[in-house]
C-alpha positions in Angstrom: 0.0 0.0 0.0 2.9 2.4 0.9 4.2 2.1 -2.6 0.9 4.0 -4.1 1.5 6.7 -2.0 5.4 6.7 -3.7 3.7 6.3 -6.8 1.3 9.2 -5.9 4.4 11.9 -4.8 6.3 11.2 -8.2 3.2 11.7 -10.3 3.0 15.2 -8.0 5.7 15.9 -9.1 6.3 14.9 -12.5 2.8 17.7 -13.3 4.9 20.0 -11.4 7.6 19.9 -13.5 5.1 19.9 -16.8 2.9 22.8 -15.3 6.3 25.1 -15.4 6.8 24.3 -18.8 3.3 25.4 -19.6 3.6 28.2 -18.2 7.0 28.9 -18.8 7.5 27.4 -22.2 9.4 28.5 -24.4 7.2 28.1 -27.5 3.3 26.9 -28.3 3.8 23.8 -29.2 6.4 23.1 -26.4 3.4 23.9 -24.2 0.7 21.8 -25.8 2.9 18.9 -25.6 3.3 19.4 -21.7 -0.8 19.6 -21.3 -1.2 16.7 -23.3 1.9 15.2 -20.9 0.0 16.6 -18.1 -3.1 15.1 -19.2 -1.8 11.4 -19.9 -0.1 11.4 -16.3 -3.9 12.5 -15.0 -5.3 9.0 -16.5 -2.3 7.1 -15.5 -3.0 8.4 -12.0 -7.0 7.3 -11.6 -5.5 3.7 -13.2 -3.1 3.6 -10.3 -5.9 4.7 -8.4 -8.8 2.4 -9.4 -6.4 -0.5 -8.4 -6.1 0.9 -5.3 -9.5 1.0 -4.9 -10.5 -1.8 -6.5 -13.5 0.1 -8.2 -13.6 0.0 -12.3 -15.4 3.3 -12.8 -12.0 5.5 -12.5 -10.8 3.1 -15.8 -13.8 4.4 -17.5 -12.7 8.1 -16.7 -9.5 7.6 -17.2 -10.3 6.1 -20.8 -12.3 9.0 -21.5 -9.9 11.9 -20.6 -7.1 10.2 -22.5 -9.5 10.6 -25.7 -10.4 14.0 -24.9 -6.9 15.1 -24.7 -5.6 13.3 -27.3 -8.7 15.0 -29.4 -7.5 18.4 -27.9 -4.0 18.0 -29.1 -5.0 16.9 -32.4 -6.8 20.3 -32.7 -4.2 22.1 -31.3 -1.4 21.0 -33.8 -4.5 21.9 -36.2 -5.1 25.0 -35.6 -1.3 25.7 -35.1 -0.5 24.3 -38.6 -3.2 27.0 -40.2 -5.9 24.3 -41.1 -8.7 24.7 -38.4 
């Protein structure tokens, strides 16, 4: 059990780290690659976290924010290449 928690404080971490680079990046697309970063370690975390709790609902939300944000970046890169 002790090791989720681990698991927990590097994720912290980890969106730390990619929250600076949005905010601090150093161009758009550098930035939309940390939300979408941002955004897979948010599903990874509710996986981690639906083992822990042995509940299969937090897969389904996880599964459905990793579509959303892959959707978002798609229309991100989109609309950054001139096309949207």
């Amino acid at each position: 059990m002790i090791e989720f928690v681990y698991v927990g404080i590097f994720y912290v971490i980890l969106a730390l780290m990619l929250l600076y680079r949005v905010l601090k990046g150093p161009s758009v697309v550098d930035r939309a690659v940390a939300a979408d970063s941002i955004d897979i370690l948010t599903a990874i975390a509710l996986i981690v976290f639906s083992i822990y709790s042995n509940r299969s609902i937090y897969l389904d939300i996880a599964l459905v924010l990793a579509i959303l944000g892959f959707l978002g970046t798609v229309l991100i890169a989109r609309y950054l290449e001139g096309r949207l």
